[in-house]
N, CA, C and O of each residue as an XYZ file, in Angstrom:
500
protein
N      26.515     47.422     43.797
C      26.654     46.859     45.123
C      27.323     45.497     45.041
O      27.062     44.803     44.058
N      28.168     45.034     45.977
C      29.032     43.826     45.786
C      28.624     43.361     47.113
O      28.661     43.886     48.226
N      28.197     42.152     46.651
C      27.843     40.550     47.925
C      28.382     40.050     47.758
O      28.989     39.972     46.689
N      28.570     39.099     49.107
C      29.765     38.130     49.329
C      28.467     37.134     49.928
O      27.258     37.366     49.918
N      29.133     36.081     50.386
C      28.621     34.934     50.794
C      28.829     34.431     52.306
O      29.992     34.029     52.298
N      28.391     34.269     53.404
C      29.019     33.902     54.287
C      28.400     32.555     55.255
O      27.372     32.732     55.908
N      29.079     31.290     55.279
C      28.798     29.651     55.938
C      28.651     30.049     57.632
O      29.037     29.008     58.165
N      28.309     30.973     58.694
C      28.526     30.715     59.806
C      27.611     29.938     61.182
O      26.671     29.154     61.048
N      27.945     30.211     61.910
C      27.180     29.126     63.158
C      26.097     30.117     63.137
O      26.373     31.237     62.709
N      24.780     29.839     63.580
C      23.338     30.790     63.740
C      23.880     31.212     65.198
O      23.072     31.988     65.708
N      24.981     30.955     66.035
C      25.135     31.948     67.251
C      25.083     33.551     66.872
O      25.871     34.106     66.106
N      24.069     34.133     67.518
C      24.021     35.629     67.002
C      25.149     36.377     66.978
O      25.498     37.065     66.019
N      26.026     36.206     68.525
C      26.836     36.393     68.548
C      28.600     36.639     67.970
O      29.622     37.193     68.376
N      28.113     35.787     66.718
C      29.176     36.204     65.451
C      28.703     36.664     64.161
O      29.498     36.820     63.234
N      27.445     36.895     64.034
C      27.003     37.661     62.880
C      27.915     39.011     62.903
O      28.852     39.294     62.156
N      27.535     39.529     63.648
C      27.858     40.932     63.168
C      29.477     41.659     63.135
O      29.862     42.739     62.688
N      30.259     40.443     63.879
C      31.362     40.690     64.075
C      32.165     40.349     62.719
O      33.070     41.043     62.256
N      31.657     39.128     62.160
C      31.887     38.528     60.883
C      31.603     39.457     59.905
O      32.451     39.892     59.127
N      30.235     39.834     59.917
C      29.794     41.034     58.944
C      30.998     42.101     58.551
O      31.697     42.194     57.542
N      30.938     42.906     59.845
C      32.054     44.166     59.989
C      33.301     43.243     59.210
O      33.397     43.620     58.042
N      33.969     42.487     59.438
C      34.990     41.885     59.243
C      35.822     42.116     57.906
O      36.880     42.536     57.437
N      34.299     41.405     57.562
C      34.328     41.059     55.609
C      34.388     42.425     55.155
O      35.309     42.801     54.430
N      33.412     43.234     55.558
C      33.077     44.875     54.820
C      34.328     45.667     55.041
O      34.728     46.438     54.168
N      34.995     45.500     56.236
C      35.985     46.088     56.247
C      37.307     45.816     55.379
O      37.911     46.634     54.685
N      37.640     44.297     55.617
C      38.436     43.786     54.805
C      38.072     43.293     53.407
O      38.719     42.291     53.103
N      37.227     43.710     52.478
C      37.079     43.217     51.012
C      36.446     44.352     50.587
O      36.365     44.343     49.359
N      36.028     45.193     51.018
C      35.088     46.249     50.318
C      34.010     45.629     49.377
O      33.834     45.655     48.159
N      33.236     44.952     50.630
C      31.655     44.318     50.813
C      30.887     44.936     50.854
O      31.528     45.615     51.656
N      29.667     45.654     50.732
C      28.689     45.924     50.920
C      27.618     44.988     51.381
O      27.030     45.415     52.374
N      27.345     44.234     51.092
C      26.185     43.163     51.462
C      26.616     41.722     51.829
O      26.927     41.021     50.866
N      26.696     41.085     53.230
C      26.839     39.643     52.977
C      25.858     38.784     53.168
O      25.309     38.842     54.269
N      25.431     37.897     52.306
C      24.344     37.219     52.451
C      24.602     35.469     53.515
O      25.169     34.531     52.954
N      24.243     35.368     54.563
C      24.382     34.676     55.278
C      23.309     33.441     55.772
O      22.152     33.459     56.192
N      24.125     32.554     55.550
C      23.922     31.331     55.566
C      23.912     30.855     56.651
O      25.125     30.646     56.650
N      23.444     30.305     58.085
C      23.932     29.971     59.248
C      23.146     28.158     59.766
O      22.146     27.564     59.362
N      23.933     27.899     60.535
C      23.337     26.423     61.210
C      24.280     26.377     62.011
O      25.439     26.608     61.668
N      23.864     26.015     63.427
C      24.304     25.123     64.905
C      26.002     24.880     64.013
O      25.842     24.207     62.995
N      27.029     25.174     64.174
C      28.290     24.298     64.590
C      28.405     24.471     62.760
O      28.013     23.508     62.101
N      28.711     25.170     62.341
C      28.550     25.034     60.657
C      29.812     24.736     59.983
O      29.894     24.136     58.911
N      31.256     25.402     60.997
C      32.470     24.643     60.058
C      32.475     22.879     60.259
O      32.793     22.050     59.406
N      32.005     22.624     61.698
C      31.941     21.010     61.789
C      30.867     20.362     61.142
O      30.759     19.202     60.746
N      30.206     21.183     61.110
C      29.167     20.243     60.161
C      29.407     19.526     58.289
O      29.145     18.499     57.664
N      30.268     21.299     57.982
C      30.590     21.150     56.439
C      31.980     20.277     56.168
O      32.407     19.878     55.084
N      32.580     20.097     57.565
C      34.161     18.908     57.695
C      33.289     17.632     57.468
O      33.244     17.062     56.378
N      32.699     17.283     58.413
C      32.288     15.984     58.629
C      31.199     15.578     57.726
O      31.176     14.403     57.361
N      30.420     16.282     57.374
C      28.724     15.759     56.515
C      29.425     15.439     55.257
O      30.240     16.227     54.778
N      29.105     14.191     54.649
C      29.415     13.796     53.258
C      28.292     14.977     52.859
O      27.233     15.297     53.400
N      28.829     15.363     51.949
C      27.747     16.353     50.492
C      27.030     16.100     50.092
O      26.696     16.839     49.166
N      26.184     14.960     50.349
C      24.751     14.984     49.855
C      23.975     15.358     50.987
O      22.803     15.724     51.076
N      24.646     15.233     51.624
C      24.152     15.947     53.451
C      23.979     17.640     53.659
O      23.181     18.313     54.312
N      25.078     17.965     52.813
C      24.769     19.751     52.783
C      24.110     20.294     51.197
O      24.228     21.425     50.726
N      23.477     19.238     50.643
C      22.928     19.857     49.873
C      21.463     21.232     50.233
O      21.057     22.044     49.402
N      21.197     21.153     51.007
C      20.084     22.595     51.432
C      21.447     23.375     51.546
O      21.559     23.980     50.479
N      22.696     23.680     52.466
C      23.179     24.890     52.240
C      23.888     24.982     51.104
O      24.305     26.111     50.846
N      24.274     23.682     49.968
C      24.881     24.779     48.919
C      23.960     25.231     47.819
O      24.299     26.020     46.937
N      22.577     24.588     47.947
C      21.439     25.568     47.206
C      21.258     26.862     47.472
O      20.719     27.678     46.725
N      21.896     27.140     48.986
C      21.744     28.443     49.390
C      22.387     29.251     49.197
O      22.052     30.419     48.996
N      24.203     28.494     49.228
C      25.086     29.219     48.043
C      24.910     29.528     46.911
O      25.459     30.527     46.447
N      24.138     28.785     46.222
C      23.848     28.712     44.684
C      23.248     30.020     44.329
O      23.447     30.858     43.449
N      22.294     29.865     45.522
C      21.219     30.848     44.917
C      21.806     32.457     45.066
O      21.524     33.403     44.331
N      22.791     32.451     46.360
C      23.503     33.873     46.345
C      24.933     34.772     45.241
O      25.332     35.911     44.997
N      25.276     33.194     44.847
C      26.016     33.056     43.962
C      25.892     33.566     41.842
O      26.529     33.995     40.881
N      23.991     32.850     42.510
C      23.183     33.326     41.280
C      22.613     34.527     41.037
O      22.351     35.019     39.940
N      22.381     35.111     42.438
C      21.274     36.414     42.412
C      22.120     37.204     42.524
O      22.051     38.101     41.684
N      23.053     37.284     43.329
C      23.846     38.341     43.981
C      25.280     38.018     43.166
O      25.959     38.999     43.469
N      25.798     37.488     42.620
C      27.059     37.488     41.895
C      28.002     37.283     42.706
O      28.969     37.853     42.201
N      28.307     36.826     43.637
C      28.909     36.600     44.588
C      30.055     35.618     44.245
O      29.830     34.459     43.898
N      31.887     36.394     44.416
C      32.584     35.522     43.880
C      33.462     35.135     45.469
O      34.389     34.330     45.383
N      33.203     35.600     46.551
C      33.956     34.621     47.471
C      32.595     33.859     48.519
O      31.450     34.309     48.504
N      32.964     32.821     49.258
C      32.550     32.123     50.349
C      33.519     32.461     51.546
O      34.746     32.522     51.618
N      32.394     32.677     52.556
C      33.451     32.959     53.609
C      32.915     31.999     54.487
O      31.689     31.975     54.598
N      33.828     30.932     55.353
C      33.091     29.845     56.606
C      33.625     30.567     57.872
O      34.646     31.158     58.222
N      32.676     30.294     58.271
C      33.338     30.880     59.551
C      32.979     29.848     61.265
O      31.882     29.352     61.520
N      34.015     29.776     62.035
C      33.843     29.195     63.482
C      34.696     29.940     64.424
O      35.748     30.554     64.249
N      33.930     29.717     65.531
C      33.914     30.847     66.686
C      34.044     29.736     68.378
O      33.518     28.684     68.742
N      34.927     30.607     68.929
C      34.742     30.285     70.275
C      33.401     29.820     70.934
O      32.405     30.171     70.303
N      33.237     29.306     71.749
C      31.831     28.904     72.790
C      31.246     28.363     71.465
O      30.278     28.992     71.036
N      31.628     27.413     70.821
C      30.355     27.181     70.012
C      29.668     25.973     70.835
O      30.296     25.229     71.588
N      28.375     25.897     70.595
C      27.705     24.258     71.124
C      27.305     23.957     70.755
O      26.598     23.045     71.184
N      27.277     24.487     69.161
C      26.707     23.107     68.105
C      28.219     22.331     67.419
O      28.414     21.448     66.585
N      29.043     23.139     68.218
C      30.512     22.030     67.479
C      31.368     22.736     68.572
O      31.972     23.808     68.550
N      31.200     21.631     69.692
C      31.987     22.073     71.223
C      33.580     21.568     71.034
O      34.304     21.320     71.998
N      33.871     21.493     70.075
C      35.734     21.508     70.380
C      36.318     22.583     70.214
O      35.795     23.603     69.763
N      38.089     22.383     70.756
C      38.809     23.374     70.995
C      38.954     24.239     69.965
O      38.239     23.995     68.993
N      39.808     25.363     69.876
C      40.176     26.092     68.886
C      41.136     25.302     67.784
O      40.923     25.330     66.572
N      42.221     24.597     68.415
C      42.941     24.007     67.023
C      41.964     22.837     66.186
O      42.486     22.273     65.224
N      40.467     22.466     66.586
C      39.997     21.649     66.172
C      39.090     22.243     64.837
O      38.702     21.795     63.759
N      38.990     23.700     65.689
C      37.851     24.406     64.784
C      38.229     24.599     63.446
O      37.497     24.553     62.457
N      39.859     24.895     63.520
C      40.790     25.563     62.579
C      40.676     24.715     61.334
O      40.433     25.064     60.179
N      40.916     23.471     61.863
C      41.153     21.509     60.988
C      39.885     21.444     60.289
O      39.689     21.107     59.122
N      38.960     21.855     61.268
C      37.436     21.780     60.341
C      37.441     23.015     59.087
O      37.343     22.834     57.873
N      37.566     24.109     59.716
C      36.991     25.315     58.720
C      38.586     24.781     57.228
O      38.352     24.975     56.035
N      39.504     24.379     57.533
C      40.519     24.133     56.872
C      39.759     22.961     55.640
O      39.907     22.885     54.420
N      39.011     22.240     56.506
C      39.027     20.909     55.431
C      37.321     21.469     54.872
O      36.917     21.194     53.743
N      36.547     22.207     55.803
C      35.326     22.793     54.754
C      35.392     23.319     53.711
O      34.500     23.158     52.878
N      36.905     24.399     53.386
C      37.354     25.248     52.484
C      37.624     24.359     51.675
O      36.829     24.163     50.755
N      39.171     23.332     51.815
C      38.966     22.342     50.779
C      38.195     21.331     49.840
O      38.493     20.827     48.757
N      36.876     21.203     50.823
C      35.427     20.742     50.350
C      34.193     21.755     49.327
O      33.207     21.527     48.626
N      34.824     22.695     49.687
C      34.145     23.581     49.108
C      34.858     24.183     47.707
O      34.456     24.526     46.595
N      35.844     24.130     48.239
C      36.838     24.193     46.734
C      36.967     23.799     45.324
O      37.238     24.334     44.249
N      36.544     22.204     45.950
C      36.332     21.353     44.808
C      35.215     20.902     44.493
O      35.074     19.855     43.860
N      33.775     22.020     45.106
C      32.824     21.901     44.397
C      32.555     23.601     43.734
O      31.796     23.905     42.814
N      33.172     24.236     44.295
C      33.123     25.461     43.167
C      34.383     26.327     43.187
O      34.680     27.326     43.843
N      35.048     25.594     42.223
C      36.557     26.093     41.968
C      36.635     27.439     41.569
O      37.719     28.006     41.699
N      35.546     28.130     41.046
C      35.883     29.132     40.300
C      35.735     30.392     42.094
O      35.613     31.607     41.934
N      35.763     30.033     42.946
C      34.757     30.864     44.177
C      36.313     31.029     44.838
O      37.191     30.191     44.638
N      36.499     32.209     45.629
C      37.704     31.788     46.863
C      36.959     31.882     47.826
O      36.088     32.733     48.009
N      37.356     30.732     48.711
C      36.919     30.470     49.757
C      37.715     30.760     50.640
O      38.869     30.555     50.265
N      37.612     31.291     52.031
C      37.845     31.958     52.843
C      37.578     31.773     54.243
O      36.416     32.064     54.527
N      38.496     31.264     55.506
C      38.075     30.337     56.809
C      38.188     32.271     57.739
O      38.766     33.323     57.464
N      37.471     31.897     58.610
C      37.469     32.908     59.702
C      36.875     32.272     61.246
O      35.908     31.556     61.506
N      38.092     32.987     62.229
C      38.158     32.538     63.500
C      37.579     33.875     64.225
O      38.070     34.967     63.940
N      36.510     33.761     65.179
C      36.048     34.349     65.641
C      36.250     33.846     66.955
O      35.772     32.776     67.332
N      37.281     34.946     67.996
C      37.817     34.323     69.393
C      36.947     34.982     70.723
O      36.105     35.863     70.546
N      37.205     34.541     71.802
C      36.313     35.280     73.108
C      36.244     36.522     73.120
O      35.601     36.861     74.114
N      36.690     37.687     72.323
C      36.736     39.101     72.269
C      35.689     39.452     70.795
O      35.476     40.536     70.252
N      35.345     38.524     70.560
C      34.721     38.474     68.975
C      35.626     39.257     68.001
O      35.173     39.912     67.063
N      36.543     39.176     68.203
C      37.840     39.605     67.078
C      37.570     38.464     65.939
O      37.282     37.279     66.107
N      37.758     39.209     64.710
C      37.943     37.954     63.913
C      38.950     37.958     63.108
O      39.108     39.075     62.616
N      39.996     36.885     62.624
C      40.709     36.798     61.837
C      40.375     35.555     61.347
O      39.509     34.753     61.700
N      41.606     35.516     60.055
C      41.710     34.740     58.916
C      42.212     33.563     59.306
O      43.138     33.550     60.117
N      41.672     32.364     58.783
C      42.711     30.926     59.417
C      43.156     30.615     57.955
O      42.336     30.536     57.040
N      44.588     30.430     57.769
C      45.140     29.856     56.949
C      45.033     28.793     56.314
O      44.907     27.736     56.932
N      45.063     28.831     54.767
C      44.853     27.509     54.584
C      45.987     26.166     54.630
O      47.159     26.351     54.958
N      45.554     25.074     54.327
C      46.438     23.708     54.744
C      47.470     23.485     53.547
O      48.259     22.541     53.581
């Protein structure tokens, strides 16, 4: 069985769309999910000693489950991180790069979840 990892907002409303997403596009079986209020703005802006509880949580999925990508993800209507879409993009862009260079060996992976709960890939910077 192959797990993946996934950073998203606790809005229920993009779990499962995110889920399908990954399984469809990586041939996932299991993603183990990580969630908090506004989570690509949180992981842009929080210096890293600030997200140390979620990357123990990476750690630990990383450890148990073998898990070689991270996926972040931000979504429309969020209200734990109420800016626009090109803002969301800048965040999940600079979380990936934050996350990068604390576990280089991982690909990390941004996802936009829009008012149709479609999700695609946001490019990196």
């Amino acid at each position: 069985m192959k797990f993946t990892t996934c950073l998203n907002c606790m809005d229920g409303r993009t779990q499962l769309p995110a889920i399908n997403w990954i399984k469809d596009n990586y041939g996932i079986d299991w993603v183990d999910m990580i969630t908090e209020p506004g989570m690509d703005g949180l992981l842009a802006e929080k210096p890293m000693e600030e997200l140390s509880d979620i990357i123990r949580k990476v750690d630990i999925s990383i450890k148990v489950h073998d898990t070689k990508e991270i996926f972040i993800v931000a979504h429309h209507d969020c209200i734990g991180n109420p800016v626009d879409e090109k803002k969301h993009e800048q965040h999940v862009q600079k979380a990936v790069e934050k996350l990068k260079k604390l576990k280089p060996d991982m690909k990390i992976i941004g996802l936009w979840v829009d008012h149709k709960f479609t999700v695609k890939k946001i490019p990196e910077k």
